[in-house]
C-alpha positions as CSV (number, residue, x, y, z in Angstrom):
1,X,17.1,53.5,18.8
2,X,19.7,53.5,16.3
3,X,23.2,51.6,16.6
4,X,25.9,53.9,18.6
5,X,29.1,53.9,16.8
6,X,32.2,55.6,19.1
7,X,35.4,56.3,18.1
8,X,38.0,57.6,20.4
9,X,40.6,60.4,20.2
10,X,43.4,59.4,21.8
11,X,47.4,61.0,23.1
12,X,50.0,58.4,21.2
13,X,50.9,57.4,24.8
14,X,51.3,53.7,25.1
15,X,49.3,52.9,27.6
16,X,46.0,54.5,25.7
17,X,46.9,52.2,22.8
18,X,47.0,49.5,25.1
19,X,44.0,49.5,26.5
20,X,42.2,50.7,23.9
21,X,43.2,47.6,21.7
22,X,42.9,45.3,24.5
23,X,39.0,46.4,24.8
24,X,38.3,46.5,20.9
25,X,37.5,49.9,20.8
26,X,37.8,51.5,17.5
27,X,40.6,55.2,18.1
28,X,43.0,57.5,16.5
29,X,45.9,59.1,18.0
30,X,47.5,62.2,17.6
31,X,50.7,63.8,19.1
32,X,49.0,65.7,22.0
33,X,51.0,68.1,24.3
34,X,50.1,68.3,27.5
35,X,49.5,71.5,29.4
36,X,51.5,72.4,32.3
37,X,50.9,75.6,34.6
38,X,54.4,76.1,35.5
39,X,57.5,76.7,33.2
40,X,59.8,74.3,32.1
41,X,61.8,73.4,28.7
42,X,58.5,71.5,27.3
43,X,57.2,74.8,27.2
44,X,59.3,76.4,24.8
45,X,57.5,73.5,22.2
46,X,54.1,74.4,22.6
47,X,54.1,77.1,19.7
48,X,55.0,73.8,17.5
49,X,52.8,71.0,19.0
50,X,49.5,72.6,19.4
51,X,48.9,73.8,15.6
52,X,50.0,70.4,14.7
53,X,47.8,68.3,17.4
54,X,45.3,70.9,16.3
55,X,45.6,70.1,12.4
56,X,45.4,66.3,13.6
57,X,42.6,66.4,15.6
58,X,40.7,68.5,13.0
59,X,41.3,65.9,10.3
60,X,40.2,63.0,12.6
61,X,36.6,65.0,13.3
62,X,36.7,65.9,9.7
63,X,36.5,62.4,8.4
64,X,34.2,60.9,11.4
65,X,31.3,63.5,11.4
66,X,30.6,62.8,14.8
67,X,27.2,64.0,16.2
68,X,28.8,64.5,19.4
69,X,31.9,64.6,21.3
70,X,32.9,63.5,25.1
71,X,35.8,64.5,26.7
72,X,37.1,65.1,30.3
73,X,40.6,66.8,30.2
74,X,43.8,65.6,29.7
75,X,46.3,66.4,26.7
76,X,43.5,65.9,24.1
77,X,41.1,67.7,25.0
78,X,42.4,70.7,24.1
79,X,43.0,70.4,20.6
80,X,40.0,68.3,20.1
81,X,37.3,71.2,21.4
82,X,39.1,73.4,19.4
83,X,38.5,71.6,16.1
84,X,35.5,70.4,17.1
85,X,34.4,73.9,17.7
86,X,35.7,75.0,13.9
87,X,33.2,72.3,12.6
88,X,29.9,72.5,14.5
89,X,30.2,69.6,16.7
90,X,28.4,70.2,20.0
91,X,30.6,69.3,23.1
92,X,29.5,67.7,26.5
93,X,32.6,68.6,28.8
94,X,33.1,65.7,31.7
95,X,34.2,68.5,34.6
96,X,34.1,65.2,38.0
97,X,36.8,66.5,40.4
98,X,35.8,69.5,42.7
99,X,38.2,71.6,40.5
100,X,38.4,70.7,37.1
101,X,42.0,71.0,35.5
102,X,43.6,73.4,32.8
103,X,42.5,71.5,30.2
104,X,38.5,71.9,31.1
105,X,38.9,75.6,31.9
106,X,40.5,76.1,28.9
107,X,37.6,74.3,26.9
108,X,34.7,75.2,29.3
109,X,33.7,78.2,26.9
110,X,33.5,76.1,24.1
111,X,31.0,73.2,25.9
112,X,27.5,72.8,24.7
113,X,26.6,71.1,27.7
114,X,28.7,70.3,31.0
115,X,28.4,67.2,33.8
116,X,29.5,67.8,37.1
117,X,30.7,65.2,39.3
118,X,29.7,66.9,42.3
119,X,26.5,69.6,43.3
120,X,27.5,72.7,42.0
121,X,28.0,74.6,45.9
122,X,30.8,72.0,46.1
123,X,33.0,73.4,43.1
124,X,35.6,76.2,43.0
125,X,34.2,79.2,41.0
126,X,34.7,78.7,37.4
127,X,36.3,80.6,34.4
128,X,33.0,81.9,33.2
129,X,29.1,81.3,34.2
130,X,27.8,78.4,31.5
131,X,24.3,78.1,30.7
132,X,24.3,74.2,31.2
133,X,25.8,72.4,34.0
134,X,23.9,69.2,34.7
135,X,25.1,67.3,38.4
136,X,25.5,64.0,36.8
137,X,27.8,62.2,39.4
138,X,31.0,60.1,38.9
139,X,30.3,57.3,36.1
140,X,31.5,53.9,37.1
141,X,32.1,50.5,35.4
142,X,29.7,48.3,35.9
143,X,32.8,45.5,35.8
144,X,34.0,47.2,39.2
145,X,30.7,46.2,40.7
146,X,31.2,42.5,39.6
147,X,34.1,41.5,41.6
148,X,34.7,38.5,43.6
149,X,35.9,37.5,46.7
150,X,37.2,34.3,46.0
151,X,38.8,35.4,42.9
152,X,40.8,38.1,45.3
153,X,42.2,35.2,46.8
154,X,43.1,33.3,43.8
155,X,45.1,35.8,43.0
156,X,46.9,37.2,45.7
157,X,47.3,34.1,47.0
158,X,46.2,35.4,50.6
159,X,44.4,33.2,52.9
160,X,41.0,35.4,53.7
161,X,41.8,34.6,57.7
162,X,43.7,38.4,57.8
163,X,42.6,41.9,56.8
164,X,43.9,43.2,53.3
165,X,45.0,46.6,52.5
166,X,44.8,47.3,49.1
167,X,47.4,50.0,47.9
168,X,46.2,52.1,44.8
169,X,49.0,54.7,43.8
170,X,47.8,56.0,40.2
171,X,50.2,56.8,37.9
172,X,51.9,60.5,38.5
173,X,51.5,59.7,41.8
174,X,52.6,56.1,42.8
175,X,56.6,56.3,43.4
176,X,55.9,58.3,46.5
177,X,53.6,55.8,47.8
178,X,55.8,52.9,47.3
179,X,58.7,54.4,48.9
180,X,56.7,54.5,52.0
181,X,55.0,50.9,51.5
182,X,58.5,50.0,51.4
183,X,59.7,51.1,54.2
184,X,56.8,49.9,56.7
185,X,56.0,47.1,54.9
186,X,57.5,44.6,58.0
187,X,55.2,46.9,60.6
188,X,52.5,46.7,58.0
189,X,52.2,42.8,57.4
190,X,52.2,42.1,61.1
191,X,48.4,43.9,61.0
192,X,47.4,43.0,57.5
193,X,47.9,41.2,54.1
194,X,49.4,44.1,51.4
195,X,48.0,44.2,47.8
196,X,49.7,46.8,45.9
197,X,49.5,48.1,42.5
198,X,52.7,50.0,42.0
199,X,52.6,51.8,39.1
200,X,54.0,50.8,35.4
201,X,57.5,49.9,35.3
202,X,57.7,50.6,39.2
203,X,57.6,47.5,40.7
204,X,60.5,46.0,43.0
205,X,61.5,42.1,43.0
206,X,63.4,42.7,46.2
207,X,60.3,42.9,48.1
208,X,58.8,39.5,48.3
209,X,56.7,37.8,50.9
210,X,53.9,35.5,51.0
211,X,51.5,38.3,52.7
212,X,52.5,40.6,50.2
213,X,51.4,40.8,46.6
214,X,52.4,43.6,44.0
215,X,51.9,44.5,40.0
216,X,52.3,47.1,38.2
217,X,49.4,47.6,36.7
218,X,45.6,45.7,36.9
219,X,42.6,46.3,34.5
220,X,40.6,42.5,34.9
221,X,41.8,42.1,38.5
222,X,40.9,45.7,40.2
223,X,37.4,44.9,40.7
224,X,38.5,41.3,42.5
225,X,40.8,43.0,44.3
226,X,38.8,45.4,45.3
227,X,36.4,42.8,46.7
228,X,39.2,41.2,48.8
229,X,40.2,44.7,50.6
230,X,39.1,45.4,53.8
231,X,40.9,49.2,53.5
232,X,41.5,50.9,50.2
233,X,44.9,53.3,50.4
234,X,44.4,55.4,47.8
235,X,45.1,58.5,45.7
236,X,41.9,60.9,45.3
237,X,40.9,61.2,41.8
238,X,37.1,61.5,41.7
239,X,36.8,58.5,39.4
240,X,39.2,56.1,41.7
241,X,36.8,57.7,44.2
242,X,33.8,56.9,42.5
243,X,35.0,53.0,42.2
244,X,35.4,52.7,45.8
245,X,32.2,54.4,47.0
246,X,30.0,52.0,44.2
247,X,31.7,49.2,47.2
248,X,31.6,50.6,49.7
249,X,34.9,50.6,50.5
250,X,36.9,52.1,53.8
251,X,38.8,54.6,52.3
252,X,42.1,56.3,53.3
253,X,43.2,59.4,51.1
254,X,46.3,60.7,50.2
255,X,45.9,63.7,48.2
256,X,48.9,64.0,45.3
257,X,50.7,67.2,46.0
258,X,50.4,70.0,43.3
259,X,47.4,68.2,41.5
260,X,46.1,70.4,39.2
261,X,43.6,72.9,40.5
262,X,44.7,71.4,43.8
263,X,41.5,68.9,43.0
264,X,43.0,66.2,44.8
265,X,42.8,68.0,48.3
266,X,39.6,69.4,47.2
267,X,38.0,66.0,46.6
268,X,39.4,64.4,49.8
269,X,38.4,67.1,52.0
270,X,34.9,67.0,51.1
271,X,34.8,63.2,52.1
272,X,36.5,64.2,54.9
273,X,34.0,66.5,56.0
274,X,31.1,64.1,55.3
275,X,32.9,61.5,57.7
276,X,33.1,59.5,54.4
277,X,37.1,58.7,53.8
278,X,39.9,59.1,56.2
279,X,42.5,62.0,54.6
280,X,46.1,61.8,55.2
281,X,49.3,64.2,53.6
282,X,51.9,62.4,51.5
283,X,54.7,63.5,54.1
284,X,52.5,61.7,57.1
285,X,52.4,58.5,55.9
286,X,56.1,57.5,56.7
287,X,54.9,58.1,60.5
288,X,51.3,57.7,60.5
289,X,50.3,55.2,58.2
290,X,50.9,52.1,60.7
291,X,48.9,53.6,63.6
292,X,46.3,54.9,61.3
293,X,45.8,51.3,60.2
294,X,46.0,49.7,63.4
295,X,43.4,52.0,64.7
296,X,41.0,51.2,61.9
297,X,41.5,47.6,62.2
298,X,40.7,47.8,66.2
299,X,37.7,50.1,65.8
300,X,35.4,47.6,63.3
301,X,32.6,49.8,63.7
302,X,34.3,52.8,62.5
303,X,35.2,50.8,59.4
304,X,31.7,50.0,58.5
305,X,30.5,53.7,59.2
306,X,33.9,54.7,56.9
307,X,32.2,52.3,54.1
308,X,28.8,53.1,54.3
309,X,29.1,56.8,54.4
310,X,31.5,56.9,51.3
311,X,28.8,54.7,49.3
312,X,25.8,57.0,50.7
313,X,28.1,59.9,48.3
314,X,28.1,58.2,44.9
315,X,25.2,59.1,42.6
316,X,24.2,54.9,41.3
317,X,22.9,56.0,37.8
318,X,26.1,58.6,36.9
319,X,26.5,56.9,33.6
320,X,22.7,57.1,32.5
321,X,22.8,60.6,33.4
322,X,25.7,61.5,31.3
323,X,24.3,59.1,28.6
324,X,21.2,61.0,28.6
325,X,22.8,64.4,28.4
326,X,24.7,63.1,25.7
327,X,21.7,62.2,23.6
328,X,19.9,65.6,24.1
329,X,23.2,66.9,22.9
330,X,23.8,65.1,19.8
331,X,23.2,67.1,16.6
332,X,21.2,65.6,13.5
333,X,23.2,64.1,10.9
334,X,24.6,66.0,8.1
């Protein structure tokens, strides 16, 4: 097989450079609007941004010749599947929540080929029929499954004598969630030990304990502390999803409001259903998050059913699946 040479497309957001550097990954960025369903003054701009993102991305696929392109949604996507439709390249569309967003209906048309996270029964009805949808499951990184106990400790500093929440708030949706951690944090660390990843540039140095641990943001530490948690609270994107099924991890959900597609609720119910993940609103936690915890804590064997049904839902070889479709995709080179 010959050597696989990847190059990513990426928004000229900070955080995308930053990781992508940080992992050595080889990118270009371009000044990518991102879609919104309602109206606001952003809006007005789009007439200007997308030809220009478009002209970008078109220059970037241009000079590559990829065989193939990836993409999931988000504010790429859009102007990427457009140019890559202009030049021939065949696209495999990553649709994983159980609605995908505007950016994959918009671009669904133009997919060669497109992996679902979830059976096909489970989605909302799409824009259009597609001739190829293949149910490859959620990938996950294989770091996640390499976690260690130990090293959760090390860094929190907790002793591994109490239970650990681990509190996972994304990125839109993470101010909401610390505002409640906040306020029940005294309640909270009389049942548990709190490790919570706030958010970039949302942290709080008033709050400050020895049972309490916070950052802003974790790349080489999620998978440790993941390890350490005895309950994951936890936003419900199907990948953050898909990381804590690979574990095995009880789960409690809190859908963000007004997700696009509603695919937050939609994921979270379906767990729900399944007896796989506990679901609970945003405007519930301030009131139900302390007995919800202390129930879980008392009821050990309704932890471990909580675990084991949400890793019973995770397909194990997601990845080779999509990698697969991806090389049945790929066009012969020019």
């Amino acid at each position: 097989m010959t050597d696989l040479s990847v190059l990513t497309l990426c928004s000229r957001a900070p955080i995308d450079r930053t990781l992508l550097v940080r992992e050595g990954r080889a990118f270009r960025s371009i000044e990518a609007p991102k879609l919104r369903r309602y109206v606001s003054w952003r809006t007005l701009l789009l007439p200007l941004q997308l030809p220009l993102a478009l002209l970008q991305a078109f220059l970037v696929i241009r000079r590559a010749r990829p065989q193939v392109i990836l993409t999931g949604g988000g504010p790429v996507t859009v102007p990427a599947c457009l140019a890559a439709r202009l030049l021939g390249v065949p696209i495999v569309l990553l649709d994983l929540d159980a609605s995908g967003g505007l950016a994959n209906h918009l671009c669904e048309r133009f997919a060669t080929a497109i992996c679902l996270g979830q059976e096909e029964e489970e989605n909302v009805s799409r824009v259009s029929p597609h001739p190829r949808r293949v149910v490859t499951g959620v990938p996950v990184r294989s770091e996640i499954l390499r976690g260690s106990l130990d090293a959760g400790r090390a860094i929190t500093g907790f002793s591994g004598k109490r239970p650990v929440l681990l509190v996972l708030g994304g990125s839109q949706g993470a101010q909401p969630l610390n505002d409640v951690m906040h306020a029940v944090l005294a309640d909270l660390l009389e049942l548990c030990d709190v490790a919570h990843v706030t958010g970039p540039g949302k942290g709080d140095p008033r709050c400050q304990h020895a049972r309490y641990w916070q950052r802003e943001f974790v790349i080489d530490e999620l998978p440790h502390l993941l390890s350490l948690a005895t309950i994951v609270l936890s936003r419900a994107g199907a990948s953050a999803i898909a990381e804590m099924a690979a574990l095995g991890k009880p789960t409690i959900l809190v859908p963000l409001p007004h997700a696009a597609q509603d695919h937050q609720r939609r994921n979270a119910k379906r767990l729900a259903l399944r007896g796989a993940a506990i679901t609970i609103g945003q405007g519930e936690l301030h009131s139900g998050l302390i007995p919800l915890i202390r129930a879980l804590l008392d009821d050990p064997v309704r932890l471990r059913t909580l675990g084991d049904s949400l890793r019973a839902s995770v397909v194990p070889d997601a990845a080779e699946r999509v990698a697969r479709v991806l090389l049945d995709t790929t066009r012969s080179p020019s």
